[in-house]
Backbone as a printed PyTorch tensor [residue, N CA C, xyz], in Angstrom:
tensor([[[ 85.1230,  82.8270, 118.2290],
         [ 83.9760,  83.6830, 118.4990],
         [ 82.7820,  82.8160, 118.8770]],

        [[ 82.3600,  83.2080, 120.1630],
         [ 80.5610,  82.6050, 120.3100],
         [ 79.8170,  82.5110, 119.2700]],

        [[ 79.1100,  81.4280, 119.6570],
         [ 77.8750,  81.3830, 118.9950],
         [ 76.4980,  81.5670, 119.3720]],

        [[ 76.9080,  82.4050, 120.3310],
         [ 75.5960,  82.7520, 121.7400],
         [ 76.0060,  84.5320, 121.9300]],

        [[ 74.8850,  85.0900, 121.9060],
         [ 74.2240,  86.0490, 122.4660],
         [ 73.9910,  86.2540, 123.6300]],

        [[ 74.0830,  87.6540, 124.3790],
         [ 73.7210,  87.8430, 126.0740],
         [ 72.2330,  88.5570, 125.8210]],

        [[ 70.8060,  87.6500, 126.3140],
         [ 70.1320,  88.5060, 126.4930],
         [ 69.8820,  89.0580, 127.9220]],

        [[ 69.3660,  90.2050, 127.9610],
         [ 68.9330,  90.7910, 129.5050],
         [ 67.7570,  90.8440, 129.5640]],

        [[ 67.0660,  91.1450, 130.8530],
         [ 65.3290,  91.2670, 131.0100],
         [ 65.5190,  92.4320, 132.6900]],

        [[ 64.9060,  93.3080, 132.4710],
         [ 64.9030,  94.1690, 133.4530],
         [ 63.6430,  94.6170, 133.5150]],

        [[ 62.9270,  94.5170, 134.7120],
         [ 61.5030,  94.4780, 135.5580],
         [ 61.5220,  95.6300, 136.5520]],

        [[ 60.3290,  96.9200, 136.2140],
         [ 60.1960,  97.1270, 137.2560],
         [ 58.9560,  97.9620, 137.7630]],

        [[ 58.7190,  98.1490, 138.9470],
         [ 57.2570,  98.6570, 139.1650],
         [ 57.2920, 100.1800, 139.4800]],

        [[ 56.7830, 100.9860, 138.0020],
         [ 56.5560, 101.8820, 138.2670],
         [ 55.8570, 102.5900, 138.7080]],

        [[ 55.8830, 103.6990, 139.1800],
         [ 55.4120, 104.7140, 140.5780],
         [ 54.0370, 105.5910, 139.8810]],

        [[ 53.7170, 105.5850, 138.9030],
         [ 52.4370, 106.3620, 138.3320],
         [ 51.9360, 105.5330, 136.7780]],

        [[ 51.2770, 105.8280, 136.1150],
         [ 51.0730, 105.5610, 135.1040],
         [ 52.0770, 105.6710, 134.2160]],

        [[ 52.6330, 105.8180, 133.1120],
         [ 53.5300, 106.3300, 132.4030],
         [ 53.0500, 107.2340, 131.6790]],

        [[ 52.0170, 108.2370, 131.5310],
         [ 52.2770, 109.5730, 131.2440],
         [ 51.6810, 110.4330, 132.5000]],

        [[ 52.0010, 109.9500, 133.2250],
         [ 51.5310, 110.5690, 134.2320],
         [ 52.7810, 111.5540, 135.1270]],

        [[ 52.6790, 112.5300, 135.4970],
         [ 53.8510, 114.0310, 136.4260],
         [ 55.0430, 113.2470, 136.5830]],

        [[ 54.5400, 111.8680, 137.6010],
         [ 55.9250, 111.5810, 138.4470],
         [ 56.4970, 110.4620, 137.3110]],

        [[ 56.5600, 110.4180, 136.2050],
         [ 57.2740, 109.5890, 135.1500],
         [ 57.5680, 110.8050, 133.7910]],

        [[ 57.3000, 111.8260, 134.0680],
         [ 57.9190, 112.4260, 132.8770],
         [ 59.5540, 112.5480, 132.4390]],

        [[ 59.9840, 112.3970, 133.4260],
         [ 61.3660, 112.7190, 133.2140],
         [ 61.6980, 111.5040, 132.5690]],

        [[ 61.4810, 110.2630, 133.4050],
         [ 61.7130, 109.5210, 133.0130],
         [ 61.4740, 108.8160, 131.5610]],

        [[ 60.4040, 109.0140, 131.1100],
         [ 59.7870, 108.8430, 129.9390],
         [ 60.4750, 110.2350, 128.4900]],

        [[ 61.0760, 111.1180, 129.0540],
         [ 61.5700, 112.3110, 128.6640],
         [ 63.0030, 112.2320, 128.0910]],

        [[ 63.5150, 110.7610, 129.1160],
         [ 64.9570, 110.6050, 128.2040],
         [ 64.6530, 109.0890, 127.5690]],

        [[ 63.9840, 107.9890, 127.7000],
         [ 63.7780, 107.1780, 126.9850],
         [ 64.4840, 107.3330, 125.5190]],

        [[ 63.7970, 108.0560, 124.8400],
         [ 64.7300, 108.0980, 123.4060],
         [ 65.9960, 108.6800, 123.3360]],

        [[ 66.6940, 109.0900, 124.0260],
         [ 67.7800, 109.7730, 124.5940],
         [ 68.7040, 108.1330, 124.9810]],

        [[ 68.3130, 107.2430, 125.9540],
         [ 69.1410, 106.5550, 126.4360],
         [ 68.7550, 105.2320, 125.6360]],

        [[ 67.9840, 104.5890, 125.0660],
         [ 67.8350, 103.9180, 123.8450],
         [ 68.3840, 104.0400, 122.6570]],

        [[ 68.5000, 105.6760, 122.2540],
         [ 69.2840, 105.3520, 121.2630],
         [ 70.9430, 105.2320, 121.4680]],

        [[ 71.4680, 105.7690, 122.6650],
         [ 72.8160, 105.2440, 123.1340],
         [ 72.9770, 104.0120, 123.1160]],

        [[ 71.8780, 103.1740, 123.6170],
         [ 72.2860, 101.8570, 123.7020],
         [ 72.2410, 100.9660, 122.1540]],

        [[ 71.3010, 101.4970, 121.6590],
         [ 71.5190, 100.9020, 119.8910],
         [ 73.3020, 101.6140, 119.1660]],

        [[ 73.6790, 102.5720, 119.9430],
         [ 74.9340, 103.3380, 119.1870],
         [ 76.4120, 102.5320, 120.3350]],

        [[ 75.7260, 101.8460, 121.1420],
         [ 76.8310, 101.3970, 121.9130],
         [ 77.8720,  99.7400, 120.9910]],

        [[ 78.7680,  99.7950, 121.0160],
         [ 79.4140,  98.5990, 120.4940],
         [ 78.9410,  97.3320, 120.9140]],

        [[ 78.4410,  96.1870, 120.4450],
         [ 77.9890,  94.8900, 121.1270],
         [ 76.8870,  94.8990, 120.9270]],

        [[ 75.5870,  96.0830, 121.1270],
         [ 74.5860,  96.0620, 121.0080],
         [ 73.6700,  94.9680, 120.0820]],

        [[ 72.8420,  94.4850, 120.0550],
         [ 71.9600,  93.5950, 118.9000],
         [ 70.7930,  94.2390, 118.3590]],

        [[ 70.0340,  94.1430, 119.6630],
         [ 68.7660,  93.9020, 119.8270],
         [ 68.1580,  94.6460, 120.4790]],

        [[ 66.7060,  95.3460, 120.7360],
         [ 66.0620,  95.5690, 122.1530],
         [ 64.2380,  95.1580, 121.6840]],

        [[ 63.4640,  94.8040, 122.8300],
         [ 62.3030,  94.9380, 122.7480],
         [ 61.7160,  96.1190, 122.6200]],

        [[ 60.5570,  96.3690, 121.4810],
         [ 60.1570,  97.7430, 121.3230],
         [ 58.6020,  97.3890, 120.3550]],

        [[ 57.8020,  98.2560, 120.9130],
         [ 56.3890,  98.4140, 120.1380],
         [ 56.6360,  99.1630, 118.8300]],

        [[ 55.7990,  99.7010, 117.8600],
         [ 56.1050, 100.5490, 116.9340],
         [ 56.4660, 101.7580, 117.3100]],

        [[ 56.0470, 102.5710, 118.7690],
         [ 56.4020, 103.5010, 118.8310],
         [ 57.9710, 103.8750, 119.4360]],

        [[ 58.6980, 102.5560, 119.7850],
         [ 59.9900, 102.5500, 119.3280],
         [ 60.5470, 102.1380, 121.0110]],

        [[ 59.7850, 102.0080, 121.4120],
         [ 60.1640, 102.0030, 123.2720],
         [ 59.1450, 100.0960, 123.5950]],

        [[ 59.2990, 100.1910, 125.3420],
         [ 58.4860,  99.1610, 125.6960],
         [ 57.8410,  99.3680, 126.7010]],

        [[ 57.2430, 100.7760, 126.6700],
         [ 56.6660, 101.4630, 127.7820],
         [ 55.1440, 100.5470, 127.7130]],

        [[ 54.6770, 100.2270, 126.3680],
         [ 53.3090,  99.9700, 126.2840],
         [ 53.0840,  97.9330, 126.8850]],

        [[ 54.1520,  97.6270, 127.3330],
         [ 54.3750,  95.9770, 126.9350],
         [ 54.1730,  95.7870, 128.5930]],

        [[ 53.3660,  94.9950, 128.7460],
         [ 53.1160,  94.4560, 130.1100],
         [ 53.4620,  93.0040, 130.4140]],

        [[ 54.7030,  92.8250, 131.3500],
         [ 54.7490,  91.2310, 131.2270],
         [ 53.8740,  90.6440, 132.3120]],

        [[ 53.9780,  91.3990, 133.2100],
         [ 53.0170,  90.7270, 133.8540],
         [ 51.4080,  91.0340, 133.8460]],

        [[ 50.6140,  90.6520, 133.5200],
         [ 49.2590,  91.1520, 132.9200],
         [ 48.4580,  91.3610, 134.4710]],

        [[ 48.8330,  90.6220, 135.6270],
         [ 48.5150,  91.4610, 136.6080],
         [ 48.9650,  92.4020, 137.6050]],

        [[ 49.8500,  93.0020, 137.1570],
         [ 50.0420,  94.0400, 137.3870],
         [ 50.6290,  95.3050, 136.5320]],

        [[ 49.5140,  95.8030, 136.0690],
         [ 49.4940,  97.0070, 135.3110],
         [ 50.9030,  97.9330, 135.4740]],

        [[ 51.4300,  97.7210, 136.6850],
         [ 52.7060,  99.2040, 136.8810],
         [ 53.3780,  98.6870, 136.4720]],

        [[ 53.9620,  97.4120, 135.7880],
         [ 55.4250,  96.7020, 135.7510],
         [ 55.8240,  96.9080, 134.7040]],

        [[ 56.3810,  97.5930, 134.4390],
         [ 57.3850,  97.9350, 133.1890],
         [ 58.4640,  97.2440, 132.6870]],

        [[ 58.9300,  96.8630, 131.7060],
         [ 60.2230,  95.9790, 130.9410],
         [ 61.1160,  96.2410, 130.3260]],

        [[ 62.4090,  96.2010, 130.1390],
         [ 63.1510,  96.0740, 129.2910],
         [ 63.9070,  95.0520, 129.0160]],

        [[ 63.8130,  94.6770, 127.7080],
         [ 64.6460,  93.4640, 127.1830],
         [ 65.6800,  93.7870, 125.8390]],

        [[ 66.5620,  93.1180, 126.3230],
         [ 67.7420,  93.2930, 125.3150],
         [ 68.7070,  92.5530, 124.4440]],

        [[ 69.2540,  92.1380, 123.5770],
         [ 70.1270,  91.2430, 123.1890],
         [ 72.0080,  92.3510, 123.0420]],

        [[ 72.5880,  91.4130, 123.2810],
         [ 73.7230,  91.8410, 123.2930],
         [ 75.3020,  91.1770, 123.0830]],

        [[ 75.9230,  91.9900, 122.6750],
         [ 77.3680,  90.6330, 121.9590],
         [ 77.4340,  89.7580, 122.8500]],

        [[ 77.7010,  90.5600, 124.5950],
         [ 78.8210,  89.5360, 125.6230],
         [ 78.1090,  90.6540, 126.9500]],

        [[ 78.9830,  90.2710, 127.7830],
         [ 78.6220,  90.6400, 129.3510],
         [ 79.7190,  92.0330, 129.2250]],

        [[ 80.0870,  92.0010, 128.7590],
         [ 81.5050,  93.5110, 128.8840],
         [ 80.5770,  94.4710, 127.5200]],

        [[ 80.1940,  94.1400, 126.6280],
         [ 79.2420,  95.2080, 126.0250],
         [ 78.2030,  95.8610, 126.9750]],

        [[ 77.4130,  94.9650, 127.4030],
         [ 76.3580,  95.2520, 128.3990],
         [ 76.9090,  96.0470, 129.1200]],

        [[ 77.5800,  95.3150, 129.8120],
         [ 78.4260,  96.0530, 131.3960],
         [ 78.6360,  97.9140, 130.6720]],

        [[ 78.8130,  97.8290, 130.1040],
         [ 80.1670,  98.9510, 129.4130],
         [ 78.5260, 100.0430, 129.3090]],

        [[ 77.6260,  99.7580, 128.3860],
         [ 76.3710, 100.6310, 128.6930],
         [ 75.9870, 100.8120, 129.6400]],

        [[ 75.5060, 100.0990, 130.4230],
         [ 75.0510,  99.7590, 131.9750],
         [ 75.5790, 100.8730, 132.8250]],

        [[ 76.8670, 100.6750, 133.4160],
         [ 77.9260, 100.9410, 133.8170],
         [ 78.6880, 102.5040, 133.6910]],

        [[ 79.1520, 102.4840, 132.4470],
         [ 79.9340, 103.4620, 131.8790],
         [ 79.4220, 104.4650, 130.8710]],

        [[ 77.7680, 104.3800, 130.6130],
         [ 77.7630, 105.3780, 129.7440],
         [ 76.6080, 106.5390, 130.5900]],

        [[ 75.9000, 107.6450, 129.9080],
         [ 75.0510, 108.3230, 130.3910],
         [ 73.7620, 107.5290, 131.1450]],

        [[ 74.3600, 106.2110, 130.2910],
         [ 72.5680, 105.5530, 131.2660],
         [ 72.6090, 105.1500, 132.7710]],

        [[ 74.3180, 105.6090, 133.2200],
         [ 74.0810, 105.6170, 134.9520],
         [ 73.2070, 106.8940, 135.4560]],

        [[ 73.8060, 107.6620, 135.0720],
         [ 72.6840, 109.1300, 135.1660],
         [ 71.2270, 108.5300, 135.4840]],

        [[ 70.5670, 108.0070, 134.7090],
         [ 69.3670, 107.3810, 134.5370],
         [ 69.2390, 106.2060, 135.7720]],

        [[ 69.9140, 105.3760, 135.9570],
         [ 69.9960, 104.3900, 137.1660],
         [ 69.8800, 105.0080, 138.3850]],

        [[ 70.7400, 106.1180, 138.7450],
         [ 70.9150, 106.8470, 139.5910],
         [ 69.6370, 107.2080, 140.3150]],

        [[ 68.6680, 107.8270, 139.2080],
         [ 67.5380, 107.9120, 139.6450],
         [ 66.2860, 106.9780, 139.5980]],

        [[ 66.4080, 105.8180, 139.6480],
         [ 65.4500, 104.8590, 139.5010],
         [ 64.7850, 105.4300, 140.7630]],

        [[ 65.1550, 105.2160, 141.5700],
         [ 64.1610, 105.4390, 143.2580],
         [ 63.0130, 106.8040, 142.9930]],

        [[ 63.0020, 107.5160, 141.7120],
         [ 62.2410, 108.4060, 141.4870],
         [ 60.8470, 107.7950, 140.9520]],

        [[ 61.6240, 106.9270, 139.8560],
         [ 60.1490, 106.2700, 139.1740],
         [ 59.5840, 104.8890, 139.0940]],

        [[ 60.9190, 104.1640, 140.4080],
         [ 60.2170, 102.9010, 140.2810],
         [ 60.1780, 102.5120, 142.1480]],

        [[ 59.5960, 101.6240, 142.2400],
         [ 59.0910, 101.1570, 143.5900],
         [ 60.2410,  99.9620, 144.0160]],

        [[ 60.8390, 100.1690, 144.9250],
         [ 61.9510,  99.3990, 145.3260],
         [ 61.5910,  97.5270, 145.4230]],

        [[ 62.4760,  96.7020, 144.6050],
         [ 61.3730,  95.6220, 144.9340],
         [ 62.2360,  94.7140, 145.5790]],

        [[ 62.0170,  93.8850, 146.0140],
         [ 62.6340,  93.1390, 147.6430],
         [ 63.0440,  91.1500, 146.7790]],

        [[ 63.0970,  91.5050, 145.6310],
         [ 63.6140,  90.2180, 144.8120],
         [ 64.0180,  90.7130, 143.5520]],

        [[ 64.9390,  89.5110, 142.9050],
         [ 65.5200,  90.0280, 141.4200],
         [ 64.6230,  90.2150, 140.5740]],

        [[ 65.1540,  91.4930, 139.3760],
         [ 64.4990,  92.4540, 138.7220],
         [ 65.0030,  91.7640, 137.4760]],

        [[ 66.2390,  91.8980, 137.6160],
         [ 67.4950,  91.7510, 136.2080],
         [ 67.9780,  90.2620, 136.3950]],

        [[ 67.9710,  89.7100, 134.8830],
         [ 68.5750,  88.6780, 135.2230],
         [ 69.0170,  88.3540, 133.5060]],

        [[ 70.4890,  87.5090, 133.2460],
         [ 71.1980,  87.7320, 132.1170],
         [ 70.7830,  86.1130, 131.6200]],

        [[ 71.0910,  85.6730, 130.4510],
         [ 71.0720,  84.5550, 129.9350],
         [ 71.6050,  84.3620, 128.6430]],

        [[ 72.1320,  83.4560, 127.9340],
         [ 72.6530,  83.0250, 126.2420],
         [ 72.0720,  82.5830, 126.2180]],

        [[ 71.6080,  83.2760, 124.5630],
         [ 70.9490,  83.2300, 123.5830],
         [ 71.7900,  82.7400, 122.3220]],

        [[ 71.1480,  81.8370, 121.1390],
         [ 71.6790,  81.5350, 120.2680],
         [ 71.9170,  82.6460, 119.0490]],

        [[ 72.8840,  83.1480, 118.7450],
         [ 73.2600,  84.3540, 117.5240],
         [ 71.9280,  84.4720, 117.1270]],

        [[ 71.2420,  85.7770, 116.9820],
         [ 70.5120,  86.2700, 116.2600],
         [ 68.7160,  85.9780, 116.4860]],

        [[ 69.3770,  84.9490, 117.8010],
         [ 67.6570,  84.8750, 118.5620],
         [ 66.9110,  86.0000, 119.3460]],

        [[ 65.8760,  86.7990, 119.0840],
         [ 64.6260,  87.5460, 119.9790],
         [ 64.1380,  86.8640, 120.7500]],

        [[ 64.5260,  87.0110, 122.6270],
         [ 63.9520,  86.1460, 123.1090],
         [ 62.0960,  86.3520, 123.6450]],

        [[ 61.9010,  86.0320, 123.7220],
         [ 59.7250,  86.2630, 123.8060],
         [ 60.0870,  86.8430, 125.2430]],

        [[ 58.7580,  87.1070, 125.9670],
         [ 58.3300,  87.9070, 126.8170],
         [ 58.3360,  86.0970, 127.8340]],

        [[ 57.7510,  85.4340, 127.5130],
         [ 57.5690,  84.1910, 127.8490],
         [ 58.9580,  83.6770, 129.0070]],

        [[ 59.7960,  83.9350, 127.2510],
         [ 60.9570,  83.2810, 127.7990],
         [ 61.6990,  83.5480, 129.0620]],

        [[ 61.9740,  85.5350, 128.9640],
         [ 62.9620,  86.0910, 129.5260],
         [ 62.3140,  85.9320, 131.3080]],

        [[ 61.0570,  86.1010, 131.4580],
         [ 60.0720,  86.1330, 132.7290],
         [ 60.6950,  84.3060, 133.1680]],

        [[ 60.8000,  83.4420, 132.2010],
         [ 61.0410,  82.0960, 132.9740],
         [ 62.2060,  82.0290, 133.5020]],

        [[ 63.0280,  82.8080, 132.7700],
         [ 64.7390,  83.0040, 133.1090],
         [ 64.5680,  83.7530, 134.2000]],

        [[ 63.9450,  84.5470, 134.8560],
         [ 64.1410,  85.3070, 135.8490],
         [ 63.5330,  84.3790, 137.2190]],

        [[ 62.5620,  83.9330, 136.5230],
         [ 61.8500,  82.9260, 137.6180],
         [ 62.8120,  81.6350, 138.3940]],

        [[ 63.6640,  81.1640, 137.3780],
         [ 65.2400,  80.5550, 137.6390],
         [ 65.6800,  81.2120, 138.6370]],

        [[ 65.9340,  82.2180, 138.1890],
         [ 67.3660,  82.7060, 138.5530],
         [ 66.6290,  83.3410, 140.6400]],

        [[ 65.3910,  83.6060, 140.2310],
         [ 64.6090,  83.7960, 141.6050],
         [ 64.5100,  82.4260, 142.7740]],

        [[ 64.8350,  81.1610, 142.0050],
         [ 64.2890,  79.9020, 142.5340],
         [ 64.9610,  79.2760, 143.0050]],

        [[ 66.7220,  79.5010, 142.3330],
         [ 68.0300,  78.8460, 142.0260],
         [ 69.2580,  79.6760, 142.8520]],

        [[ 69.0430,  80.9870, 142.3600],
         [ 69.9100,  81.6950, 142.5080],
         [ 71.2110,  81.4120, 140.8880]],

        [[ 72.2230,  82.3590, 141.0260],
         [ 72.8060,  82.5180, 139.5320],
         [ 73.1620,  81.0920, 139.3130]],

        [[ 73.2770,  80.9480, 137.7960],
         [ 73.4230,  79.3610, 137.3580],
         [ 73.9200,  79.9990, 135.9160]],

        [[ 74.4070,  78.8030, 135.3050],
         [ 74.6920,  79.2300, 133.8830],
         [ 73.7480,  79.3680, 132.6350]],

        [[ 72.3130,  79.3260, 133.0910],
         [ 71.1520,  79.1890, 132.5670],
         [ 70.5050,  80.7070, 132.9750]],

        [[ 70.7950,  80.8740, 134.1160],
         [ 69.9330,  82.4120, 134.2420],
         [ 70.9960,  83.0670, 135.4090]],

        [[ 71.5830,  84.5100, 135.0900],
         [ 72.8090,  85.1060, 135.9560],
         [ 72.7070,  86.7230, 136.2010]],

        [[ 73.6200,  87.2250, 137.1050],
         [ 73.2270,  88.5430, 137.2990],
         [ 74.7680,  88.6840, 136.7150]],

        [[ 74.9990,  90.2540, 136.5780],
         [ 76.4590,  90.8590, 136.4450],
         [ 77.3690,  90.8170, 137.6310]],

        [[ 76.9970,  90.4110, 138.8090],
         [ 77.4500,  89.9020, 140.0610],
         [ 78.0850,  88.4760, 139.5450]],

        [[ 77.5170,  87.9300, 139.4190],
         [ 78.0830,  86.3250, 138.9950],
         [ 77.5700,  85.9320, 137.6560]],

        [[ 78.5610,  86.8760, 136.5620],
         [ 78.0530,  85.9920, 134.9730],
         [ 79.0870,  85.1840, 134.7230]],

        [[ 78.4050,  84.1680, 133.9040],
         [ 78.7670,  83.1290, 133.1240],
         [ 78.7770,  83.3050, 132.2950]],

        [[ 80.4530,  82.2570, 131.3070],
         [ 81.0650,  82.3320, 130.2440],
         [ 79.4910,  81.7160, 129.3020]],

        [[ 79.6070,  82.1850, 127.6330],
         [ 78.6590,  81.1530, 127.3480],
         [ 78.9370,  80.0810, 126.7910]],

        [[ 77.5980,  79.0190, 126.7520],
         [ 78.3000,  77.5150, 126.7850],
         [ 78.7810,  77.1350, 126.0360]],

        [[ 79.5270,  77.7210, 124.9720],
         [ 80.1650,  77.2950, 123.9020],
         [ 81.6140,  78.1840, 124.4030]],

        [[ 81.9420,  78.4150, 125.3760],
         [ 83.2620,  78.8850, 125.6650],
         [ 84.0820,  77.9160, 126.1200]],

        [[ 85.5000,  78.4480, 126.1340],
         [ 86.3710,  77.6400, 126.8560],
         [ 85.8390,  77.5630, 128.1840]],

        [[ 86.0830,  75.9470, 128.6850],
         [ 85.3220,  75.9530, 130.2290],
         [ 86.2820,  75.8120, 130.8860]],

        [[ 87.7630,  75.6790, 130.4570],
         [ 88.5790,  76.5150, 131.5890],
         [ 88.7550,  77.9990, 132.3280]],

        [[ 88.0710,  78.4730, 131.2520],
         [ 87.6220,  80.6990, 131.8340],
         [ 86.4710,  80.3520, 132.8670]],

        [[ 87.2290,  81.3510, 134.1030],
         [ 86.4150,  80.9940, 135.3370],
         [ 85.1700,  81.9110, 135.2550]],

        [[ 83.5620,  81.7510, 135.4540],
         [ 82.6670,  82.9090, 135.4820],
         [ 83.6540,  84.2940, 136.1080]],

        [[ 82.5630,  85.4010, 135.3350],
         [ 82.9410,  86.7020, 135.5970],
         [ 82.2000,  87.2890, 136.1840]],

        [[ 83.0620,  88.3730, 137.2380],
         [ 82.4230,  89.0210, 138.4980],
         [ 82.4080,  90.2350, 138.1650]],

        [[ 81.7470,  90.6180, 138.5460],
         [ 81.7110,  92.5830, 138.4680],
         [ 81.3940,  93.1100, 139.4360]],

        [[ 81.7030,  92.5410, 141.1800],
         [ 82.2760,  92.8240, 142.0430],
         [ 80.6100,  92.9720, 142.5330]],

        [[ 80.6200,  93.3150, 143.9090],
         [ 79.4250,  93.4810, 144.8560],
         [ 79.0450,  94.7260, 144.7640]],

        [[ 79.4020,  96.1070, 144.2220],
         [ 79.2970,  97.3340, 144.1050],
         [ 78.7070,  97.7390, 142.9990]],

        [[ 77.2300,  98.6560, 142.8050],
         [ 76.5580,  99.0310, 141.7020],
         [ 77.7610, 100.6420, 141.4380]],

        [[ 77.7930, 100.8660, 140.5020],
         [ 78.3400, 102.3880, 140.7380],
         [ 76.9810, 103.2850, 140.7620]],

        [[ 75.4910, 102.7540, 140.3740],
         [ 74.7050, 103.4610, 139.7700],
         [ 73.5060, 104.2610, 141.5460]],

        [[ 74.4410, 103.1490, 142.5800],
         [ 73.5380, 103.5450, 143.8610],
         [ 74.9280, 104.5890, 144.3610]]])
């Protein structure tokens, strides 16, 4: 068994304020698809204010619309398996409703040591990698993840093919 954690960081620029008409829906299943993902197998972790979400958390401080989610998770097939396979494609499906299409990576995966919260700091530098580099075993998408580094390094990285099911 690892001794590393998958965290995720997902960025994106939303289309109104967040209590504002064109984000209600969206903001409407928040506790709906959060708590699936705390009830999903693999799960760890997620970033959250007291009021239980990360609607209020700005990583980038100049720009007010950018919204976050960050996550910890067993492995890349837990993730995948929420992501992917549960009600929260429903929710993906409609991103183009409440977020602004952005023309560079949003999402980007990384290991974490068992039982580490990674900072706001951190996950934004991992993405900045993975923006600079392209996938590496330091910062990766579900397109091209990597085993973590305490795996057998004969297991070749894992693909999850060029196809979102969620577009």
């Amino acid at each position: 068994m690892s001794t590393c954690e998958l965290a995720q960081l997902n960025i994106g620029i939303i289309k109104g304020p967040i209590d504002s008409p064109v984000m209600a829906e969206f903001v409407a299943n928040l506790d709906r698809i959060n708590a699936l993902a705390e009830r999903t197998p693999g799960f760890v972790w997620r970033l959250q204010t007291e009021e239980g979400n990360a609607t209020a958390i700005r990583p980038y401080p100049e720009n007010e619309n950018m919204a976050v989610n960050m996550s910890v998770w067993r492995d890349v097939e837990s993730l995948s398996t929420y992501v992917y396979h549960s009600d929260h494609v429903q929710i993906m499906r409609r991103r183009k409703e409440w977020f602004v299409k952005m023309d560079q990576a949003f999402m980007v995966l990384w290991w974490v040591p068992r039982g580490h919260e990674p900072s706001i700091e951190e996950a934004k530098a991992k993405l900045e990698l993975l923006r600079a580099k392209g996938p590496s075993a330091e910062a990766f998408t579900f397109r091209q993840a990597f085993p973590p580094p305490d795996a057998d390094q004969a297991r070749p990285a894992a693909s999850f093919g060029n196809e979102c099911p969620a577009t």
